[in-house]
PLY file of the C-alpha trace (Angstrom):
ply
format ascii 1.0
element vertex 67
property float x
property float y
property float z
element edge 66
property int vertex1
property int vertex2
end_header
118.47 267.02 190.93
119.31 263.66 189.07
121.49 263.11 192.18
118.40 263.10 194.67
116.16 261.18 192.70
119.02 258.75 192.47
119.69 258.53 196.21
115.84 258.55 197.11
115.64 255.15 194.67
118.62 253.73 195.83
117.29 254.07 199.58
113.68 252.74 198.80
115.75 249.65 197.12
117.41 248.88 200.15
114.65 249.08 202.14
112.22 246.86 199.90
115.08 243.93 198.36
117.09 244.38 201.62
119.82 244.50 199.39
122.21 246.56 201.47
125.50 245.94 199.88
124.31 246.94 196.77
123.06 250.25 198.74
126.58 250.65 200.23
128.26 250.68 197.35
126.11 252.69 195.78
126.90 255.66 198.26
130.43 254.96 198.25
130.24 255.29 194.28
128.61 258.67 194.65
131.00 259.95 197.89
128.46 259.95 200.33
130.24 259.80 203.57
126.72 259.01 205.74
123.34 259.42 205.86
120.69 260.29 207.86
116.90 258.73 207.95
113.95 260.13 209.59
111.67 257.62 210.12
108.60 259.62 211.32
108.65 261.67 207.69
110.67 259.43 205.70
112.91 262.31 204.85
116.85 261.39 204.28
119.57 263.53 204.34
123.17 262.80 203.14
126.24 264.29 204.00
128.91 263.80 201.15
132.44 263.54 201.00
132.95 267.47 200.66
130.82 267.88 203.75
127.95 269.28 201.57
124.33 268.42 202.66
121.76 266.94 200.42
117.88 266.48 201.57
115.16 264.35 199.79
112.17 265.46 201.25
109.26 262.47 201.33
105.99 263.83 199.43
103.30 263.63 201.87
100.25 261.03 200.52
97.04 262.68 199.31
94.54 262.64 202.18
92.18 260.27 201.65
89.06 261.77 200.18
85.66 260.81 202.72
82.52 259.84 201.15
0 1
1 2
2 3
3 4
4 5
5 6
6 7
7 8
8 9
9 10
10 11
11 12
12 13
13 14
14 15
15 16
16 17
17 18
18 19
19 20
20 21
21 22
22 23
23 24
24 25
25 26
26 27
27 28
28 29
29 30
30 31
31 32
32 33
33 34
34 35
35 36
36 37
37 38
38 39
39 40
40 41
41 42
42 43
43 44
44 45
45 46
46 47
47 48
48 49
49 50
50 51
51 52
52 53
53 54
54 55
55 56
56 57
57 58
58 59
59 60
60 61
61 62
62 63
63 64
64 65
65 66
């Protein structure tokens, strides 16, 4: 779990500092061979160095209440 939270924060770095060397390392460090981003759901998956797959699933926004 500590993993995905790690790899979600690491990917929403990258994307706001545009820091992407940092971000490359940072997979290397934890043997992520490549990722994947969906950028209709904002949904990742990563495909590590034993071929496993792990998701991070985007929580959806709370509707906005009308009035």
């Amino acid at each position: 779990m500590e993993l995905l939270v790690r790899l979600g924060h690491f990917f929403e770095q990258a994307r706001s500092d545009a820091d992407y060397a940092t971000f490359a390392n940072e997979l290397r460090r934890h043997q992520v061979s490549y990722y994947i981003y969906f950028v209709s759901t904002g949904n990742m998956n990563f495909v590590m160095a034993n071929d496993e797959v792990v998701s991070v699933k985007k929580r959806p926004r709370a509707a906005a209440r009308s009035r």
